[in-house]
C-alpha positions in Angstrom: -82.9 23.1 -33.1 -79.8 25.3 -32.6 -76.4 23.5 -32.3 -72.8 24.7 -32.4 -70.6 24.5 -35.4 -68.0 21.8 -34.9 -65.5 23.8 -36.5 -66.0 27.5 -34.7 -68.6 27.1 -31.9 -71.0 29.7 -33.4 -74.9 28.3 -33.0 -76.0 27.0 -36.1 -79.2 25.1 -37.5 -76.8 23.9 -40.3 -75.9 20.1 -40.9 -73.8 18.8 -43.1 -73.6 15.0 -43.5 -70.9 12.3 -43.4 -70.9 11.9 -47.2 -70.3 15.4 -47.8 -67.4 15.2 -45.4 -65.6 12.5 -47.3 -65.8 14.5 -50.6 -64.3 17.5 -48.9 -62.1 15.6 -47.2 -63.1 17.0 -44.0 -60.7 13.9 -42.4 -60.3 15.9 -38.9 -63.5 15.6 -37.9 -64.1 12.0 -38.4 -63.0 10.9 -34.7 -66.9 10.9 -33.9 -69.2 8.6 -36.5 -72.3 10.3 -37.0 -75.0 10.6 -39.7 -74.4 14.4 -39.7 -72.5 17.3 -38.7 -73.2 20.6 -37.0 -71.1 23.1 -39.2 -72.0 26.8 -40.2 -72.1 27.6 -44.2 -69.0 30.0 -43.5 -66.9 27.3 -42.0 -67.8 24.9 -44.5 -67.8 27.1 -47.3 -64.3 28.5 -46.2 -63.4 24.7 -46.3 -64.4 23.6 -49.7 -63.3 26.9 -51.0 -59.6 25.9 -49.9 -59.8 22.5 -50.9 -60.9 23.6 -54.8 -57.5 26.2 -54.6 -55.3 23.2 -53.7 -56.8 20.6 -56.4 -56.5 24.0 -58.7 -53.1 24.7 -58.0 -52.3 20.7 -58.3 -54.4 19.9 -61.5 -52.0 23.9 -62.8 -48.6 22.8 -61.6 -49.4 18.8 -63.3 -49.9 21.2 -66.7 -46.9 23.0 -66.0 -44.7 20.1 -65.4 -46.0 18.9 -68.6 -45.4 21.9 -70.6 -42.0 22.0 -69.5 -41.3 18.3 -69.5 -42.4 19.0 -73.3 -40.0 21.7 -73.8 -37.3 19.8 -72.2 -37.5 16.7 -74.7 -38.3 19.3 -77.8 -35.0 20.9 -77.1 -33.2 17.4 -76.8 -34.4 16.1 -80.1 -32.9 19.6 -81.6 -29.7 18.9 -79.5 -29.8 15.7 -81.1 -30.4 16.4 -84.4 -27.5 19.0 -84.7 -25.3 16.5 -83.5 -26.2 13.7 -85.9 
């Protein structure tokens, strides 16, 4: 049973269900509740491929921001000791 993606209007026989949506936060196509959705592997895997990069680049920039924030208060306690 052929149906079109949701996401590109190519035929498919793919179907992705409604828990798979929430864990990759498909949230734009949850106007319609259904038990499953008609997406294609390319759309979906161009999807979850994005949404790993973003929660990469977030979980990279948190360990920056802690390396630096680490720095930071390292070169304040040299300050400080210099002064006392």
């Amino acid at each position: 049973m052929e149906k079109t993606c949701e996401l590109c209007k190519k035929e498919t026989k793919e179907k992705v269900s409604y828990l798979e949506l929430e864990t990759w936060e498909f949230d734009f196509l949850k106007k319609e509740k259904k038990d499953f959705y008609s997406i294609c592997f390319e759309c979906f895997d161009k999807h979850t491929n994005s949404f790993i990069d973003k929660e990469m680049d977030l979980e990279l920039r948190k360990k920056r921001a802690l390396l630096v924030n680490r720095e930071i208060q390292e070169e304040i306690e040299a300050i400080l000791e210099i002064e006392s």
